[in-house]
C-alpha positions in Angstrom: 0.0 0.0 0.0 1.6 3.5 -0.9 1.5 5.9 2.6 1.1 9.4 1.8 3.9 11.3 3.0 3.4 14.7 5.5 5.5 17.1 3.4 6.0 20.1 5.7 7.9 20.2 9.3 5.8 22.3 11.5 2.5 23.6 9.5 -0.6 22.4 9.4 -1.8 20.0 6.8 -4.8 20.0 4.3 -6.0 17.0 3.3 -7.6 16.9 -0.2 -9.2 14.1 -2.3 -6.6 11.5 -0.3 -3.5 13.5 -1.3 -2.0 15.7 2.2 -0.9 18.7 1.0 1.2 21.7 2.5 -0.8 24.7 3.5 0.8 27.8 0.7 3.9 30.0 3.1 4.5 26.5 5.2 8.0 25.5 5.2 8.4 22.4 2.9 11.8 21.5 3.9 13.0 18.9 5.0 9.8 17.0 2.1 9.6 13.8 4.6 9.7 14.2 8.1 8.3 10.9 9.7 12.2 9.2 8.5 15.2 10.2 8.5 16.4 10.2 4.4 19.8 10.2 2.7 21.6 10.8 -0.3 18.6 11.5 -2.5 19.2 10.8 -5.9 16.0 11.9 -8.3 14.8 10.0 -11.6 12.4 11.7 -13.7 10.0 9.6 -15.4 7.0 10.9 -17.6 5.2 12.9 -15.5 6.8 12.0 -11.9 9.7 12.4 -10.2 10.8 9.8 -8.2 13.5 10.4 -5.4 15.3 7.1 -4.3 17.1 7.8 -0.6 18.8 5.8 2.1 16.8 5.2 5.2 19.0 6.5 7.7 18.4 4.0 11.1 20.8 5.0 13.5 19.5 4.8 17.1 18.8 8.3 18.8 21.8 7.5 21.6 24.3 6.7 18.8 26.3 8.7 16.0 27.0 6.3 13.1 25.8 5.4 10.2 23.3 2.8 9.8 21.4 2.1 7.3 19.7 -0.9 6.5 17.5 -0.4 3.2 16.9 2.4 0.5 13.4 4.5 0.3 11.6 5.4 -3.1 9.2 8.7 -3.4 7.3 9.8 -6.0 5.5 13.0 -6.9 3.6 15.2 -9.6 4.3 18.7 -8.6 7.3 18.4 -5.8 5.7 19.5 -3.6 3.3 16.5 -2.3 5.4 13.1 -1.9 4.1 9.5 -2.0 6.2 7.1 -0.5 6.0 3.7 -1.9 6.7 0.2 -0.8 10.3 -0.5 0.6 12.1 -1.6 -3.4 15.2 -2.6 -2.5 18.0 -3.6 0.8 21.6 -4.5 0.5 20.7 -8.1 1.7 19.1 -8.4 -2.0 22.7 -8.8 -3.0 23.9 -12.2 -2.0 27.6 -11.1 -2.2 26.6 -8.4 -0.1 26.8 -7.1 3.2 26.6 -3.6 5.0 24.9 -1.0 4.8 22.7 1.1 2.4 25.2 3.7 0.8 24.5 6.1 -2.0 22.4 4.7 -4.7 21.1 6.1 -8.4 18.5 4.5 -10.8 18.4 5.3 -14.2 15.7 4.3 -17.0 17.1 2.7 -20.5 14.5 1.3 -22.9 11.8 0.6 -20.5 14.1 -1.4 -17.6 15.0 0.9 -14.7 19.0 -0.1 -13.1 19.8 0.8 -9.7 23.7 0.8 -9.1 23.8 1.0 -5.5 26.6 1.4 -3.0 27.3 -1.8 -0.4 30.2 -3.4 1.0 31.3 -6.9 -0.2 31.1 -10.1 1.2 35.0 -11.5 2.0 35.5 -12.3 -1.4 36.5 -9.4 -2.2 36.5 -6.8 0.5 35.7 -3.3 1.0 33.5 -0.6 -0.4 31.4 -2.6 -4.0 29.1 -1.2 -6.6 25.6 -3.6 -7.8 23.7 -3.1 -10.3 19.6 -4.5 -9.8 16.7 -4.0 -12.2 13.1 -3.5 -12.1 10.2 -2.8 -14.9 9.0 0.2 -13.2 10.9 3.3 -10.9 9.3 1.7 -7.9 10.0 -1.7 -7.8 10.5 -4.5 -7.2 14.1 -4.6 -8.3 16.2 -7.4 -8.2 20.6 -8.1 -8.8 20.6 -7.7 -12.4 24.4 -9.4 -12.1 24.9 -11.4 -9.6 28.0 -10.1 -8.7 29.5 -6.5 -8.1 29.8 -4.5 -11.3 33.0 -2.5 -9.1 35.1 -4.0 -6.0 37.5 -2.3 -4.3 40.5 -4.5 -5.9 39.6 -2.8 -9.0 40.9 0.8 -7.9 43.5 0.1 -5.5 46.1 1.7 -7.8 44.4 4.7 -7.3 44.6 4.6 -3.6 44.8 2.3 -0.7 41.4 3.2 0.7 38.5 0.6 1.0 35.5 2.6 0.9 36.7 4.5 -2.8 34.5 2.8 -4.7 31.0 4.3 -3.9 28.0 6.9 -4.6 27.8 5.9 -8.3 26.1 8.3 -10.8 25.2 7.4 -14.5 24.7 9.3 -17.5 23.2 8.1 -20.6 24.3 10.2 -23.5 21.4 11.0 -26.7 23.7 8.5 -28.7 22.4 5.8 -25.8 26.2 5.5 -24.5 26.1 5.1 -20.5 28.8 6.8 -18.5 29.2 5.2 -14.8 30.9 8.0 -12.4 31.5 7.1 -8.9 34.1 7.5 -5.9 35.7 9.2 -2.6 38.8 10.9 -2.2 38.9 9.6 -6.2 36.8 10.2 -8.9 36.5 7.2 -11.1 34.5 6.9 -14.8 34.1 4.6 -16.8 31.5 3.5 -20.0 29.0 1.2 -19.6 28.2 -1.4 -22.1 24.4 -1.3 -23.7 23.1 -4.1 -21.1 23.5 -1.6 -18.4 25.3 -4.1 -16.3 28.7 -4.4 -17.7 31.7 -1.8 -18.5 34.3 -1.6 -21.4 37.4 -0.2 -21.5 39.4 0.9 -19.0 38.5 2.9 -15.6 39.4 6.3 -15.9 40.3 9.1 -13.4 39.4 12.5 -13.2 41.2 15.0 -11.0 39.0 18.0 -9.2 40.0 20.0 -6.6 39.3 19.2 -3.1 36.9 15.6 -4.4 35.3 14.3 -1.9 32.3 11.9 -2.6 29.0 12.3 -4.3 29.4 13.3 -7.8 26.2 13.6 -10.5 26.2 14.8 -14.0 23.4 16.9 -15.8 23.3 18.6 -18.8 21.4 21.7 -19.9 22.0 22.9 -23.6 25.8 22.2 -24.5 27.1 21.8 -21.4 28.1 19.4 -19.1 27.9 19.9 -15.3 29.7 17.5 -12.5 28.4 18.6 -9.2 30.2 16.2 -5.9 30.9 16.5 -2.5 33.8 19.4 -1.9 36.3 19.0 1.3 34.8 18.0 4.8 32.3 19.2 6.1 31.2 18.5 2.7 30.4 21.7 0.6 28.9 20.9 -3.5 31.2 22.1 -5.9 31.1 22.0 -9.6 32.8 21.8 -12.7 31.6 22.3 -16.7 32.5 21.0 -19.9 31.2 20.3 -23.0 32.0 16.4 -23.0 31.2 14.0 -21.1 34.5 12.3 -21.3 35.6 15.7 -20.2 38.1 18.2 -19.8 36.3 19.3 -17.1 37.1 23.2 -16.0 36.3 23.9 -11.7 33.8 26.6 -11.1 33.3 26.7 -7.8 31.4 26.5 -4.6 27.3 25.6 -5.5 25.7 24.9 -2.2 27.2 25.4 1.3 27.5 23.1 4.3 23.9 21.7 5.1 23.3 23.0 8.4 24.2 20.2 11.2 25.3 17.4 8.7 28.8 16.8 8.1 28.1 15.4 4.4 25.7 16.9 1.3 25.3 14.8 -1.3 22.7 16.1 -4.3 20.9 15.6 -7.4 20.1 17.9 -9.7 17.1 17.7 -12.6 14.7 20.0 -14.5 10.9 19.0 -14.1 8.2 20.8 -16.5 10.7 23.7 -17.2 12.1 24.4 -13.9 15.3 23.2 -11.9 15.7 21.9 -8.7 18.7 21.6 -6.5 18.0 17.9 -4.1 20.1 17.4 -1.0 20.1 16.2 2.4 21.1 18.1 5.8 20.1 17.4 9.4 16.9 19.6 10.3 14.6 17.7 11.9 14.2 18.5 15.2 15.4 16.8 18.5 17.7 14.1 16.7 18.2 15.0 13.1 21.9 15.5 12.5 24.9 13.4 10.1 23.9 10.3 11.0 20.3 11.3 10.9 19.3 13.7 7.9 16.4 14.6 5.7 15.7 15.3 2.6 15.4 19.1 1.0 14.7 20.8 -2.3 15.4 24.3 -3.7 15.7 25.8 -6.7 18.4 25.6 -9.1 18.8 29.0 -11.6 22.1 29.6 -13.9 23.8 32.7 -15.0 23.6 33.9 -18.6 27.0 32.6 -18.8 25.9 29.2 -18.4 27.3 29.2 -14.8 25.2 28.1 -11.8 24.0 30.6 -9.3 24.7 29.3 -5.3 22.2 27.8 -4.2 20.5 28.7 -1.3 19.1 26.4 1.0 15.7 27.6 2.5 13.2 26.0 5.3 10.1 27.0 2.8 11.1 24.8 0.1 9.2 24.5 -2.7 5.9 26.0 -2.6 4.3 25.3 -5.7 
């Protein structure tokens, strides 16, 4: 049964044939408030747009992460959020173990892939990337491989860290040529093969300044934008360039630290002709912090130089 999501923090509520909505001048943000939500990575999908989030579980008494399974929301305006059946835990990987890191689905040609972040079984240990699949954005998706798509022995090269190889990000370009990005301390890229579920070629590095985590492409026009996770506290930085494949040229800071949570991690989309800026910080009150955050949305805008204005996180949200 889909619950319907209360979408504002402290206002009052109108209820409206079934659908709760958020009283006009209300504050919006954080758009889920009865969980704590995490790394929200946004899909959208006709006329929907679907945020997929880890469920941050850590007890009240205890700062760490834990995270046990990811969330899927969907909604027609972005203001008013649905949450939908459970779609998807770590333990749905048999290889797998761990916890619920940052995950992104992407649609190709009616099957939607989900390339996750988890750690690996002993096989092969340390920080993995799986792939699952579903026939529709909310489930039920299943291991499309049966094995990780990236383990940790495949970057160690790079650097001597286990937990490198997470928060992947994909990009399908208008030729149908999928681009996997991913990484901490690292950023890693490589192409994807046209199953979705394989890569070709060789993995490929990308130096930015002061890369943290979190990194996500979009495009608007001719241009390129790589957003990730900039020194700690994380900060979202950017860079632009006209391939995907890159050079990519730094442009700065995007969004500041989020309030009481040590990381940010974003997605960024346009929905019917507007752009919104998706991230998590800690504002829910009494307990909401870094190992307990929420989800927010504001609104993206760009300068006539193609450049992105900073985004500035608000309590009100989006309003309409």
């Amino acid at each position: 049964m889909i619950k319907i999501i209360k979408v504002v923090c402290f206002g009052a509520l109108l209820a409206i044939s079934g659908v709760i909505r958020a009283q006009e001048g209300r504050f919006n943000n954080p758009i889920i408030t009865d969980k704590y939500t995490a790394d929200p990575a946004a899909l959208v999908y006709q006329d929907s747009v679907y945020i997929y989030a880890g469920h941050d579980q850590a007890p009240n008494d205890r700062d760490q992460y834990e995270m046990h399974e990811w969330l899927v929301y969907s909604s027609a305006d972005m203001v008013n959020w649905k949450e939908h059946p459970v779609p998807l835990k770590p333990t749905d990987f048999e290889w797998a173990k761990g916890a619920a890191w940052a995950a992104q689905v992407i649609e190709k040609d009616g099957k939607f892939y989900w390339y996750v972040t988890v750690e690996h079984d002993d096989s092969h240990p340390g920080k993995a990337i799986g792939v699952a699949v579903s026939d529709s954005p909310t489930g039920p998706f299943k291991d499309a491989r049966g094995s990780a798509i990236i383990t940790n022995d495949m970057t160690t090269e790079y650097t001597d860290i286990w937990w490198d190889d997470i928060d992947p990000t994909v990009w399908i370009t208008k030729d149908g040529q999928a681009y996997l990005y991913w990484g901490n301390t690292q950023l890693y890229w490589v192409k994807l093969k046209d199953n979705m579920v394989e890569f070709e070629g060789e993995i490929q590095t990308i130096d930015l300044p002061h890369f943290t985590e979190a990194p996500w492409i979009h495009k608007k026009g001719d241009w390129y934008y790589l957003s990730f996770a900039y020194k700690f506290p994380e900060k979202i930085a950017y860079a632009m360039s006209k391939s995907i494949e890159g050079p990519w040229e730094y442009k700065g800071i995007l969004n500041e630290v989020a309030g009481n949570s040590n990381t940010n991690h974003q997605s960024i989309i346009e929905f019917k002709d507007k752009w919104y800026f998706i991230y998590h910080n800690g504002s829910i009150p009494t307990h909401g912090g870094s190992y307990r955050r929420s989800v927010c949305i504001d609104r993206l805008y760009y300068n006539d130089d193609h450049t992105l204005k900073r985004v500035i996180m608000t309590s009100e949200g989006i309003q309409e």
